[in-house]
MIVEX-464751 format. One line per 10 residues: number of its first residue (from 1); their letters; for each residue x, y, z of C-alpha. Coordinates in nm, 2 decimals. Each point is the difference from the previous one (the first is absolute). Layout:
BEGIN
NUM) a) X Y Z | ...
***
This chain:
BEGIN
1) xxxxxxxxxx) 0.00 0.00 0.00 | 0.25 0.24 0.07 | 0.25 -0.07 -0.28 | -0.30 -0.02 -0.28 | -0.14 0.36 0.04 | -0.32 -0.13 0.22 | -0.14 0.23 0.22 | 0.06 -0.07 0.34 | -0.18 0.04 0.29 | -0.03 0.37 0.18
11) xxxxxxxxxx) 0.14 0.04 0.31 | 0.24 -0.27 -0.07 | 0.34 0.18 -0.07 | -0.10 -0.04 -0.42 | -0.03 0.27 -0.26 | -0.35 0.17 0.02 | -0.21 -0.01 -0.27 | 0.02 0.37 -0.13 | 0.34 0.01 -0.01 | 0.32 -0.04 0.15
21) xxxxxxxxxx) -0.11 0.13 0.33 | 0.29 0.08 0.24 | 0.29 -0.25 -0.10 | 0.15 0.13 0.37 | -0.27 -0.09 0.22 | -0.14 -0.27 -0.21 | 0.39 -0.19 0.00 | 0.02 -0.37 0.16 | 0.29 0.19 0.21 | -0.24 0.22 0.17
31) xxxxxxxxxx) -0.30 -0.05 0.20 | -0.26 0.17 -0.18 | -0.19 0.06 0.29 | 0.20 0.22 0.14 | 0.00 0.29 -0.18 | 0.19 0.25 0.19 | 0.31 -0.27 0.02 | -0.04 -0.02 -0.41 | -0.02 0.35 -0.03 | 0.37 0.06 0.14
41) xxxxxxxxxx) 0.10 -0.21 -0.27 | -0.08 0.29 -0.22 | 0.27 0.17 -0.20 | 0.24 -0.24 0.12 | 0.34 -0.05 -0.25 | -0.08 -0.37 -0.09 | 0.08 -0.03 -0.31 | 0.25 -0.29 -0.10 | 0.24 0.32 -0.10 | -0.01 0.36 -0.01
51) xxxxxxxxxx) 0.27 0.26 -0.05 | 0.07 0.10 0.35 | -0.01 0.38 -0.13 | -0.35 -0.05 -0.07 | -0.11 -0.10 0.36 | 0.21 0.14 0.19 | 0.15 0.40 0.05 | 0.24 0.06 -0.25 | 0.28 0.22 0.20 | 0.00 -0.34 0.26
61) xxxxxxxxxx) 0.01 -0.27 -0.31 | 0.28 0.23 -0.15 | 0.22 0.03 0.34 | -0.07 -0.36 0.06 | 0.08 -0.16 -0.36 | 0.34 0.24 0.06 | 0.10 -0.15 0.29 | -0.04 -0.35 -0.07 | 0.15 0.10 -0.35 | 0.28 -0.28 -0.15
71) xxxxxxxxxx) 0.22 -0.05 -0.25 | -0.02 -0.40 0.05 | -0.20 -0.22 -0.20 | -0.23 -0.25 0.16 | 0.27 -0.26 -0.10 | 0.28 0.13 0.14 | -0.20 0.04 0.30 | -0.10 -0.31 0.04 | 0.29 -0.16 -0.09 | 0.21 0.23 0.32
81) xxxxxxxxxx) -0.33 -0.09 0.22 | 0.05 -0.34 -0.04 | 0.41 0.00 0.06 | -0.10 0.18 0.34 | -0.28 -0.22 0.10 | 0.20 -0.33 -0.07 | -0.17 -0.24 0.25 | -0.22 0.25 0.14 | -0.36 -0.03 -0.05 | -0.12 0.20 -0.32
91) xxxxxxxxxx) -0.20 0.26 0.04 | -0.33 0.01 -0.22 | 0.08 0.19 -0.36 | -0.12 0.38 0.00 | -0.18 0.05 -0.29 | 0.07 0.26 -0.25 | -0.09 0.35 0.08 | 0.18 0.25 -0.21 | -0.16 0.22 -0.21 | 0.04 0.17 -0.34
101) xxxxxxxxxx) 0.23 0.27 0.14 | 0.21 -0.20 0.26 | 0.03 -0.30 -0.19 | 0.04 0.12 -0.35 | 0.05 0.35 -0.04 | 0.29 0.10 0.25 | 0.19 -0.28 -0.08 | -0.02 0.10 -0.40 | 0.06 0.34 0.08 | 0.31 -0.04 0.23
111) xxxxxxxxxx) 0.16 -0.27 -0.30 | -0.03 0.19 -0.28 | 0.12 0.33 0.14 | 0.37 -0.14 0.01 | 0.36 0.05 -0.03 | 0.00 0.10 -0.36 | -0.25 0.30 0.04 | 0.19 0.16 0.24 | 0.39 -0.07 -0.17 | -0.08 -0.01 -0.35
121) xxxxxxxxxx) -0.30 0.24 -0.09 | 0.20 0.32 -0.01 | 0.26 -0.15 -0.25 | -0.26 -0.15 -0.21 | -0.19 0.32 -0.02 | 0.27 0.18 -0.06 | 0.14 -0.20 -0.28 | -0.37 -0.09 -0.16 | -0.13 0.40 0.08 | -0.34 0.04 0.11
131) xxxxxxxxxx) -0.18 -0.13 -0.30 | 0.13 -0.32 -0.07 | 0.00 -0.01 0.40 | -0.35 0.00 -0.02 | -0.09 -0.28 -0.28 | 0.28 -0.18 0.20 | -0.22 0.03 0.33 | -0.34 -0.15 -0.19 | 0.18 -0.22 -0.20 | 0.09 -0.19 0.26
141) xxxxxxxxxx) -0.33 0.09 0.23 | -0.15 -0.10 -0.28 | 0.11 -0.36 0.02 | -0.02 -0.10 0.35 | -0.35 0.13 0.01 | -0.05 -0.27 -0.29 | 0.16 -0.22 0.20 | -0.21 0.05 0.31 | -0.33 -0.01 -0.18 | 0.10 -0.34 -0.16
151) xxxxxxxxxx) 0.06 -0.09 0.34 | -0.29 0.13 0.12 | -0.18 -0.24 -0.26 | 0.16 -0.27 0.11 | -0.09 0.08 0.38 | -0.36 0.05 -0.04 | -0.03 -0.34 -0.16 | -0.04 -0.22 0.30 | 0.11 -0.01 0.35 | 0.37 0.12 0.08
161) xxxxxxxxxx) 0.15 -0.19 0.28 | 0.34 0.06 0.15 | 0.23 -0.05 -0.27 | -0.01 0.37 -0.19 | 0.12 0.03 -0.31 | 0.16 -0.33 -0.08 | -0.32 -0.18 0.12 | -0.23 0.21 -0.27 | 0.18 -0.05 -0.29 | 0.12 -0.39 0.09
171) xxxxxxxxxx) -0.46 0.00 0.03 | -0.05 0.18 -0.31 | 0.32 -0.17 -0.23 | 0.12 -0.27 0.18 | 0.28 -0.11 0.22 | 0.24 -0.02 -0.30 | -0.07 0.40 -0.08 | -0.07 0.06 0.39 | 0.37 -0.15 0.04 | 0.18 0.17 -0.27
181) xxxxxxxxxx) -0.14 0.32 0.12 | 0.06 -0.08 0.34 | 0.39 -0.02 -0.08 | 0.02 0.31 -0.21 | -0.17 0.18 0.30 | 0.27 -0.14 0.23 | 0.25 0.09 -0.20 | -0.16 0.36 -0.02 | -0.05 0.08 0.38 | 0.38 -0.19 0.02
191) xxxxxxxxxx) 0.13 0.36 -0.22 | -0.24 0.24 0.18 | 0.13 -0.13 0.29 | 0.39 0.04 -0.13 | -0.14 0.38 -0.13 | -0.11 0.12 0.31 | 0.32 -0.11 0.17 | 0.22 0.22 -0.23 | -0.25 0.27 0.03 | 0.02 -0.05 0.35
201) xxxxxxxxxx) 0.43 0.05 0.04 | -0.02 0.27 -0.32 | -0.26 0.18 0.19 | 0.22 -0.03 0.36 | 0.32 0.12 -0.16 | -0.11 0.21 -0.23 | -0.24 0.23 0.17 | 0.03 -0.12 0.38 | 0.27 -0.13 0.14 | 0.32 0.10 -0.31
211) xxxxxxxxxx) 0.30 -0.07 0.28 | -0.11 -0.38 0.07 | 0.15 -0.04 -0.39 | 0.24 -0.28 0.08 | 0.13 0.09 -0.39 | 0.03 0.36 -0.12 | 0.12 0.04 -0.31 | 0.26 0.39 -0.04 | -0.20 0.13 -0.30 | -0.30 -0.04 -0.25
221) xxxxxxxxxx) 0.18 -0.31 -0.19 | -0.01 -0.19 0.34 | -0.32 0.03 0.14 | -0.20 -0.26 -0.17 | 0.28 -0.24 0.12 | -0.02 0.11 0.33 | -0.36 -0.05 0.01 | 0.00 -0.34 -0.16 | 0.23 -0.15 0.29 | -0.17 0.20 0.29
231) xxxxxxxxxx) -0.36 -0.17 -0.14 | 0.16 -0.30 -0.04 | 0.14 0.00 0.41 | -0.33 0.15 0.17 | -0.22 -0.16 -0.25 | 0.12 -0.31 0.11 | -0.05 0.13 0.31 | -0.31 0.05 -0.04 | -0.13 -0.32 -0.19 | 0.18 -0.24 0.36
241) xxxxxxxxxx) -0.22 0.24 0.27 | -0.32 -0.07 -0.28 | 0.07 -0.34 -0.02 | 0.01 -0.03 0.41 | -0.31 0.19 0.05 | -0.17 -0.27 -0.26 | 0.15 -0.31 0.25 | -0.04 0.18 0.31 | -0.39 0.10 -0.06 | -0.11 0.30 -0.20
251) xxxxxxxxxx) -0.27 0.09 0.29 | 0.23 0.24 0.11 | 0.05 0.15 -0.31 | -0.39 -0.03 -0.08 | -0.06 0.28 0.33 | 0.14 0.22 -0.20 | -0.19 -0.03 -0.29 | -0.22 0.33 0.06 | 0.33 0.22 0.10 | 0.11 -0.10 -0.32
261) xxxxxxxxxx) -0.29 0.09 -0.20 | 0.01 0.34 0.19 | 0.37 0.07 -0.12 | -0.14 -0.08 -0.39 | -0.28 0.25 0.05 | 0.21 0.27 0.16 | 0.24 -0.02 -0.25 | -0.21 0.06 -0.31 | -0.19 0.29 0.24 | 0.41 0.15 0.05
271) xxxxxxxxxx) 0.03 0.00 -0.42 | -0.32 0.23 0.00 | 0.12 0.21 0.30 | 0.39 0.05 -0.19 | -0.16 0.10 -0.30 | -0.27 0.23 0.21 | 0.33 0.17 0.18 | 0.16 0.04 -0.32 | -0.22 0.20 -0.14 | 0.00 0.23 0.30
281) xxxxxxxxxx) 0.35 -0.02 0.11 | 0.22 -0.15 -0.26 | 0.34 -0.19 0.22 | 0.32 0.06 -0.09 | 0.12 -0.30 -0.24 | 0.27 0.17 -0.23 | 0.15 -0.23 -0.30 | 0.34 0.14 -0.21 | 0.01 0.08 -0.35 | 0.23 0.04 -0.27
291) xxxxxxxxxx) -0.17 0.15 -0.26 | -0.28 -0.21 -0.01 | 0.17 -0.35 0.07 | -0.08 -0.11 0.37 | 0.33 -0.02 0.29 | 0.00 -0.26 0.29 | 0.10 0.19 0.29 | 0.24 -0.27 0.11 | 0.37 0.13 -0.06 | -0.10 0.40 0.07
301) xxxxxxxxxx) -0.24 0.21 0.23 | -0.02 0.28 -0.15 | -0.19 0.05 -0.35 | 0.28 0.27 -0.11 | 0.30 0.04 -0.21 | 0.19 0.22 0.15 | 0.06 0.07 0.43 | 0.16 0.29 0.23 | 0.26 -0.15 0.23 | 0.14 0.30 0.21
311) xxxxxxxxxx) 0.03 0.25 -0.26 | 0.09 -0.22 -0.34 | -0.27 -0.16 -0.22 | 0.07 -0.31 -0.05 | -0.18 -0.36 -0.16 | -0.28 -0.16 0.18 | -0.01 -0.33 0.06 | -0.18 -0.05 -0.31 | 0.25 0.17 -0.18 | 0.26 -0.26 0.09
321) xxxxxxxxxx) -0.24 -0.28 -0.16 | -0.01 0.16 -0.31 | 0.38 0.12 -0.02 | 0.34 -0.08 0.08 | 0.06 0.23 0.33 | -0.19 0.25 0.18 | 0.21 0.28 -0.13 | -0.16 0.23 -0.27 | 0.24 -0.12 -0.23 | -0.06 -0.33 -0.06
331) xxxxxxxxxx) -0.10 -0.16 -0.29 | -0.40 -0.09 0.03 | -0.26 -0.20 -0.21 | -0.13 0.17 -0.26 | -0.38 -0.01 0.09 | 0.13 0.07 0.36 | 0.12 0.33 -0.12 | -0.28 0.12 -0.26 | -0.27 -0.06 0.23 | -0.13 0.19 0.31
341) xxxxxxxxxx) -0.11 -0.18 0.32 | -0.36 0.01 0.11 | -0.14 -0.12 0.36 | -0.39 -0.06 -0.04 | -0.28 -0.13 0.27 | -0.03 -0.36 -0.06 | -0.34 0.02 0.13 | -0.12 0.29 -0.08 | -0.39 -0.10 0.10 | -0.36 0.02 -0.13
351) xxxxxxxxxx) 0.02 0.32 -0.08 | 0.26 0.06 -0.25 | -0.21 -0.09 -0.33 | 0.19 -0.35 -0.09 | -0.25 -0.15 -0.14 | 0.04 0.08 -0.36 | 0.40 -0.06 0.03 | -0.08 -0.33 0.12 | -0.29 -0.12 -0.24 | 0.19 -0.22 -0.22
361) xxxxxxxxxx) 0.26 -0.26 0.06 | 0.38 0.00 -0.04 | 0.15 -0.35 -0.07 | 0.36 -0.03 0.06 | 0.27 -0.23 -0.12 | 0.25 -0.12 0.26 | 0.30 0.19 0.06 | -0.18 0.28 -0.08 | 0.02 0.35 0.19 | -0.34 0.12 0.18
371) xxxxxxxxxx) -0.08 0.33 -0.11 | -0.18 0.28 0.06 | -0.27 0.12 -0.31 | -0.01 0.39 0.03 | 0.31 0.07 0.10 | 0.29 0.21 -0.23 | 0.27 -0.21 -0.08 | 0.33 0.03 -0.23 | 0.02 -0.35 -0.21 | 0.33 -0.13 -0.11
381) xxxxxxxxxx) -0.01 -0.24 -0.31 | 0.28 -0.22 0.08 | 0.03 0.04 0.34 | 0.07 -0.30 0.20 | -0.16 -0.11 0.34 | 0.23 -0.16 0.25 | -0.24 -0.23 0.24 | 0.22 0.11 0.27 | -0.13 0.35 0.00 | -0.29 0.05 0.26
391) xxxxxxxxxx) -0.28 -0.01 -0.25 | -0.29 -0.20 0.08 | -0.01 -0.24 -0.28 | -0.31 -0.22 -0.06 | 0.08 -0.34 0.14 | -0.24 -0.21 -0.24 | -0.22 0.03 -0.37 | -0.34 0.12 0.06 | -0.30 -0.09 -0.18 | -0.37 0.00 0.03
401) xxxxxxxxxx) -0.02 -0.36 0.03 | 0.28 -0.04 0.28 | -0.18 0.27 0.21 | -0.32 -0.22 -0.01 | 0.17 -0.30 0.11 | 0.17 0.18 0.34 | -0.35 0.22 0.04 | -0.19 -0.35 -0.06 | 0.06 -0.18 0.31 | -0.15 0.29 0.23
411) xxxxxxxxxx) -0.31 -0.01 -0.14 | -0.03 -0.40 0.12 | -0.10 -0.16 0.31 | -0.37 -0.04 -0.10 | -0.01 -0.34 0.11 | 0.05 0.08 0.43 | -0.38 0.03 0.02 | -0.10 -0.36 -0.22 | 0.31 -0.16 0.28 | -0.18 0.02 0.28
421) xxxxxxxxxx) -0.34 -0.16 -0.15 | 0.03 -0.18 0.31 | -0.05 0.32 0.27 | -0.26 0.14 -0.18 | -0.40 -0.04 0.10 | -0.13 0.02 -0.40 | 0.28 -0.08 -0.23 | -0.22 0.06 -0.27 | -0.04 0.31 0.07 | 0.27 0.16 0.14
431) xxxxxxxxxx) 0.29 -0.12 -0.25 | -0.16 0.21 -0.28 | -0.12 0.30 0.20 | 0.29 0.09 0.15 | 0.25 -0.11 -0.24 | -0.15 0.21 -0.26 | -0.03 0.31 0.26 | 0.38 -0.01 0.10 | 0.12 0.00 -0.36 | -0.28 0.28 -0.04
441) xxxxxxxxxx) 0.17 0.19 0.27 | 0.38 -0.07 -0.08 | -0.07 0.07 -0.36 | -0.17 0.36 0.09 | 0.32 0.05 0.19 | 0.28 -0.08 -0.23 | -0.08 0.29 -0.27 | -0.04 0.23 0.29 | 0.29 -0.16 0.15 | 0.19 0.05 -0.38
451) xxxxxxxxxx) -0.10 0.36 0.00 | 0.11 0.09 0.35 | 0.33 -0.17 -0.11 | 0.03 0.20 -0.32 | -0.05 0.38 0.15 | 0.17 -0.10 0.34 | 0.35 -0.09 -0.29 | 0.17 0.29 -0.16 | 0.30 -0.19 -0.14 | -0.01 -0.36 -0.14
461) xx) 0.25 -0.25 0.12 | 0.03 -0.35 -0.03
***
């Protein structure tokens, strides 16, 4: 009677024979007699799953899903939990319960704003200019938002279990594609990870810490050198203390997982602030030119031919790079002597109308000297340039192509969100929304990024 549609009898917990009636009171699970107990039942969250922004106040859901933020999949979790517990008796298996923007679009959002955006960005726009900087920037938007709606397609096709990504395509190709993609992701995250440590040690000894260079090479001609070996020593520092934390547990690492998010979002707020200060209150950032050919400011400190020592003029230190002795008479280069010496701003802010000197792109050739468009300069036609002279040369060939390959990787790490199918309450959901909305939001702040780069750069430099 009760499966078949017939009516049953009133009064006897059934369906009434107007309607529905009220499911609540009416349930097998409450007395139906008691109406005031059914009625608390009202407006109560039981459904078999809700977004907990829906139900709950959104300021307390947002401080809560930041706390218990992680930067663990359920795996790797698991796996640690079980180590710890070894002969202990198991605790019962918390199910899922992160959300869309916990579980999917943090975690996007703090891997594809990486090591390349902040190192490589300012050569690449000022190679490629700000229009090819641009098609560079949807270009390769363009593709990983291809790639994250085919992966949404695949997501919304069935229920997604812990696995991520390598459990959606082995379900929608097979384990022979599933495991062929599997490997070339290993191999991937196996160079990220090598990436980030180099940016890491360029990014302590370059802009941070420059006296823990084990290696310092005395001029230009020495410097890539240097770096190599000091990359090789700390980066191999670096990859042992990594390879600890992985044996020893990564929980500890894990508790910093919302510090470290913090320091991502801070620093992409600082390029905005820089470029903001600029504009008001240029800094002081002078770069050396002869003629229009760019100086490193390694062998001399002051951009000027000619000093007062007591009361005789004599040759700067420049001087002496460019001739035999620092006395008048000495026999000079030829360029040396033809052309003046210029000291501009090398960041001469958002206010100085670069934008139409930077519009298009200026490919160079290795061994090339950088220079400066716009500024006078006295050509010789068979003049010959030492590469001991403190010019800044270009260290490599520059094309469009090779600037997408090094911009390329920092547009990647779509696939943090579809890892952690495991954490998350509706899969199905959630792996398309917020993928798709974090590379919405880091693709509406590259070209801003790219512009802010562009008028925040007077002079080019590889």
């Amino acid at each position: 009677q009760w499966c078949c549609g017939a009516q049953a009898p009133a009064g006897a917990g059934g369906l009434q024979p107007g309607g529905d009636g009220n499911p609540k009171e009416s349930s097998p699970f409450i007395n139906s007699t008691d109406l005031e107990k059914g009625k608390e039942y009202d407006g109560k969250n039981m459904a078999l799953f809700e977004e907990e922004m829906d139900t709950s106040p959104m300021v307390s859901s947002l401080l809560s899903g930041l706390v218990n933020y992680t930067n663990l999949p359920q795996g790797s979790r698991e796996h640690e939990e079980a180590e710890n517990n070894d002969g202990a008796k198991k605790k019962p298996v918390q199910a899922p319960r992160m959300g869309t923007f916990m579980g999917v679009y943090l975690p996007c959002l703090q891997n594809i704003f990486g090591v390349i955006l902040f190192l490589r960005l300012t050569w690449v726009v000022g190679i490629a200019g700000i229009m090819e900087s641009f098609c560079m920037v949807v270009l390769c938007c363009s593709c990983t938002m291809l790639t994250a709606i085919s992966m949404s397609a695949i997501a919304t096709n069935g229920v997604v279990p812990a696995g991520g990504s390598y459990y959606m395509i082995s379900r929608s190709l097979g384990p022979e594609f599933g495991g062929a993609v599997g490997l070339c992701f290993y191999l991937g995250t196996t160079f990220a990870g090598a990436m980030y440590i180099l940016g890491t040690i360029e990014i302590l000894l370059a802009y941070i810490f420059p006296a823990m260079a084990i290696f310092k090479g005395e001029d230009a001609s020495e410097e890539a050198a240097a770096m190599l070996n000091n990359m090789r020593v700390y980066g191999t520092c670096v990859l042992t203390c990594m390879a600890t934390v992985v044996f020893v547990g990564v929980k500890y690492v894990n508790k910093f997982a919302l510090v470290f998010l913090g320091c991502v979002i801070l620093s992409i707020l600082a390029i905005y602030a820089g470029v903001i200060k600029s504009a008001i209150d240029p800094p002081s950032f002078p770069i050396c030119l002869l003629g229009n050919r760019t100086l490193s400011r390694h062998g001399f400190d002051i951009c000027a031919k000619l000093v007062l020592e007591g009361n005789e003029t004599v040759g700067s230190k420049l001087w002496e790079l460019f001739c035999t002795s620092k006395f008048l008479n000495a026999t000079c280069d030829e360029y040396f002597l033809r052309n003046n010496v210029t000291e501009i701003q090398g960041i001469p802010g958002a206010a100085s109308g670069l934008i139409k000197e930077n519009l298009w792109s200026t490919y160079l050739t290795k061994g090339v000297i950088v220079e400066k468009q716009g500024m006078p300069s006295v050509a010789l036609a068979d003049a010959v340039v030492d590469m001991d002279q403190p010019y800044v040369f270009s260290d490599m060939t520059s094309y469009f192509t090779l600037l997408v390959g090094i911009y390329f990787p920092s547009v990647t790490g779509i696939m943090a969100g579809s890892n952690r199918s495991g954490d998350l309450r509706d899969a199905q959901k959630s792996i398309p929304t917020g993928t798709i909305l974090a590379i919405a939001t880091t693709s509406a702040v590259s070209p801003v990024w790219v512009r802010a780069v562009i008028v925040d750069a007077g002079c080019r430099a590889p």
